[in-house]
KEVO-258132 format. One record per residue (C-alpha): residue number from 0; residue in one letter; x, z, y. Coordinates in pm, 1 decimal, decimal comma. Layout:
! KEVO-258132
(node NUM "A" (X Z Y))
...
! end
This chain:
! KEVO-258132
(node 0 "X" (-237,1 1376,0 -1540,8))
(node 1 "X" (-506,9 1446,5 -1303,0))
(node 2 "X" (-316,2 1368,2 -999,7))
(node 3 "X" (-195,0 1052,4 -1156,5))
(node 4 "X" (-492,6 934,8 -1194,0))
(node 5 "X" (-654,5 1068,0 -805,5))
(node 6 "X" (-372,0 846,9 -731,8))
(node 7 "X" (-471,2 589,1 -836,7))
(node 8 "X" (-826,3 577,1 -807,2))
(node 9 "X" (-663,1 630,2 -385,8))
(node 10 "X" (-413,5 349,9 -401,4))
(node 11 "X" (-713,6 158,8 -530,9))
(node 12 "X" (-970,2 212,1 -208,2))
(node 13 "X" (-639,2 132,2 -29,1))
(node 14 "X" (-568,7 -210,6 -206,7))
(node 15 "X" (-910,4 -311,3 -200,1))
(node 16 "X" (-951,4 -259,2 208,1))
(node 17 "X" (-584,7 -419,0 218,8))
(node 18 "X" (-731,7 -699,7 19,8))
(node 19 "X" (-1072,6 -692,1 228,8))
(node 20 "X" (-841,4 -708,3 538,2))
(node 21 "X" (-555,5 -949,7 472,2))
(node 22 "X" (-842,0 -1203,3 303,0))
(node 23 "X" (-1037,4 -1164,2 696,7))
(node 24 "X" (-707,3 -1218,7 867,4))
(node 25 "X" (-664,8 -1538,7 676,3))
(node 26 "X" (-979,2 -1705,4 622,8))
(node 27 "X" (-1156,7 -1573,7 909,1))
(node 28 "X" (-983,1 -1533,8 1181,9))
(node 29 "X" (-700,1 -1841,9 1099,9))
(node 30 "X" (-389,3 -1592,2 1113,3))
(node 31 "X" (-105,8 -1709,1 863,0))
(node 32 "X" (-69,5 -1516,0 476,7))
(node 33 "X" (201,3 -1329,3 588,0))
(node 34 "X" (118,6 -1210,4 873,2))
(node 35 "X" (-252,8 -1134,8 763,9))
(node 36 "X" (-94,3 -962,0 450,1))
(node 37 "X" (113,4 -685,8 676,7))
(node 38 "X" (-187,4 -593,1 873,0))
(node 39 "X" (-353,5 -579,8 560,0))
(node 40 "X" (-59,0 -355,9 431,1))
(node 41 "X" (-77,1 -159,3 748,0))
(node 42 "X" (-423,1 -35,5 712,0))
(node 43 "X" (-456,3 11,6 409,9))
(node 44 "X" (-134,1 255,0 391,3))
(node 45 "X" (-310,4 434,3 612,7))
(node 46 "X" (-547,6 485,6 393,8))
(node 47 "X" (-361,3 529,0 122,9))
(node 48 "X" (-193,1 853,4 307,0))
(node 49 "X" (-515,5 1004,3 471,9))
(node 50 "X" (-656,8 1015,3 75,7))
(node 51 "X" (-328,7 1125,9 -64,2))
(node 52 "X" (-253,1 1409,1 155,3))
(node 53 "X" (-662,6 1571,1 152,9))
(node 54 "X" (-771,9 1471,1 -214,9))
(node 55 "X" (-493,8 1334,8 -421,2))
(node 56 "X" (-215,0 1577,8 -358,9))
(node 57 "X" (-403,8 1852,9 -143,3))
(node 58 "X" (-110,6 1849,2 76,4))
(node 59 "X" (-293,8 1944,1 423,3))
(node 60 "X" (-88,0 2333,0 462,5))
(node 61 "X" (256,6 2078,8 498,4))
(node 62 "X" (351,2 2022,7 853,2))
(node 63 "X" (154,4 1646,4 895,2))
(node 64 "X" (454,4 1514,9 1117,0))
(node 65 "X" (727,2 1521,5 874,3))
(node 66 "X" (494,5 1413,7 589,6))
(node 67 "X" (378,9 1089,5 853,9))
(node 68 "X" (760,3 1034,8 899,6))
(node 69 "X" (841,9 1067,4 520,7))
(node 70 "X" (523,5 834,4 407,1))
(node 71 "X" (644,2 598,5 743,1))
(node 72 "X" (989,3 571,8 528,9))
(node 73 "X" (831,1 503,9 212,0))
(node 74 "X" (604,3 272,9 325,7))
(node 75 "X" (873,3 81,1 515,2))
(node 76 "X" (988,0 -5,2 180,8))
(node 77 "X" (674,8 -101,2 66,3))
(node 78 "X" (635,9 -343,6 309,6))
(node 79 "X" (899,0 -516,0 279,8))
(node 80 "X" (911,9 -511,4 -114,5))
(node 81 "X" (518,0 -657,7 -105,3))
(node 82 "X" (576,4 -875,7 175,1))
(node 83 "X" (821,5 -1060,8 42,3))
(node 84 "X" (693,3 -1055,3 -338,7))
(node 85 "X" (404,0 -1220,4 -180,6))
(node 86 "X" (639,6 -1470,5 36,7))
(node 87 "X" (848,5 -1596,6 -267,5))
(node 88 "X" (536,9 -1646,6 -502,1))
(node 89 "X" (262,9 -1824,2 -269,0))
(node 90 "X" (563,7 -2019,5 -120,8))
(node 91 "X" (817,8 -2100,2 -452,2))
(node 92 "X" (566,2 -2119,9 -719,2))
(node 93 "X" (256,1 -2211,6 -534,1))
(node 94 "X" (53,0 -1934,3 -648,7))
(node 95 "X" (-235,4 -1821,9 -423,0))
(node 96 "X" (-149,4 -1556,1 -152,6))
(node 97 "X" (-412,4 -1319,0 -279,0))
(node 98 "X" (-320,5 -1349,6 -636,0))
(node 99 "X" (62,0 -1267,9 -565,7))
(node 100 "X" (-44,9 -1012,2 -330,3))
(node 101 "X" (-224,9 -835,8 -645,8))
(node 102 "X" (54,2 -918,4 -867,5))
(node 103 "X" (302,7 -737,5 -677,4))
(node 104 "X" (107,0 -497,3 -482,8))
(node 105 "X" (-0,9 -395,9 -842,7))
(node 106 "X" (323,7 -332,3 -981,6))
(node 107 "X" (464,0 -163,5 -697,8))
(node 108 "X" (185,0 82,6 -618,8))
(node 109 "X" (249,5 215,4 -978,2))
(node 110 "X" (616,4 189,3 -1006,1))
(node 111 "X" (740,4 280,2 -676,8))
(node 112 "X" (436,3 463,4 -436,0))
(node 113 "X" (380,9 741,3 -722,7))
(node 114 "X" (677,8 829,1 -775,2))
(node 115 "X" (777,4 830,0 -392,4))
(node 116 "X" (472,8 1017,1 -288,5))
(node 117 "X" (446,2 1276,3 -570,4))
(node 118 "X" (821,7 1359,4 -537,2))
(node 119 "X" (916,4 1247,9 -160,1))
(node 120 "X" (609,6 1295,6 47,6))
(node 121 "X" (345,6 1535,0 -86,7))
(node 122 "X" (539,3 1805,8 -252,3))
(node 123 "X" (440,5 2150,6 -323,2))
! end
């Protein structure tokens, strides 16, 4: 339960700076949701996998090359699944980019990036 839970509290920092990021992309520096949301996505994954393999998994004895090209799979998927959650909600039913972002950046970082990680990525 602990690890669940390190998760977490890691794919949290992660959303947030994705948030921070994709929010800067957009409002400051004019660049469209989409686009501002994968380099959002991209930075904050790589957060997500620097916390995951040191603190959340303690996963730093596993050769760092194959867990980068596992975690590159993964997160492959990831982007595409947010990316175009985010796509068919702020552009079919209008809802703000950063809302659907946490909507289904939410429900896949819990449903899908656990799982993945835990069983895929970081194991023992």
């Amino acid at each position: 339960m602990l690890t669940f839970i390190k998760a977490q509290a890691s794919s949290l920092t992660a959303t947030l700076v994705d948030y921070l990021v994709t929010w800067f992309c957009v409002s400051f520096l004019g660049i469209w949701y989409v686009a501002g949301s994968v380099t959002g996505t991209v930075i904050g994954g790589c957060v997500n996998f620097y916390m995951g393999r040191n603190w959340v998994f303690n996963s730093t004895r596993k050769d760092i090359k194959l867990q980068i090209l596992k975690y590159i799979l993964v997160w492959c998927g990831n982007l595409l699944i947010v990316t175009t959650g985010v796509y068919i909600l702020t552009h079919f039913f209008g809802i703000n980019y950063l809302l659907s972002k946490v909507i289904v950046s939410g429900l896949i970082g819990t449903i899908y990036n656990y799982f993945m990680q835990k069983q895929f990525i970081f194991t023992k």
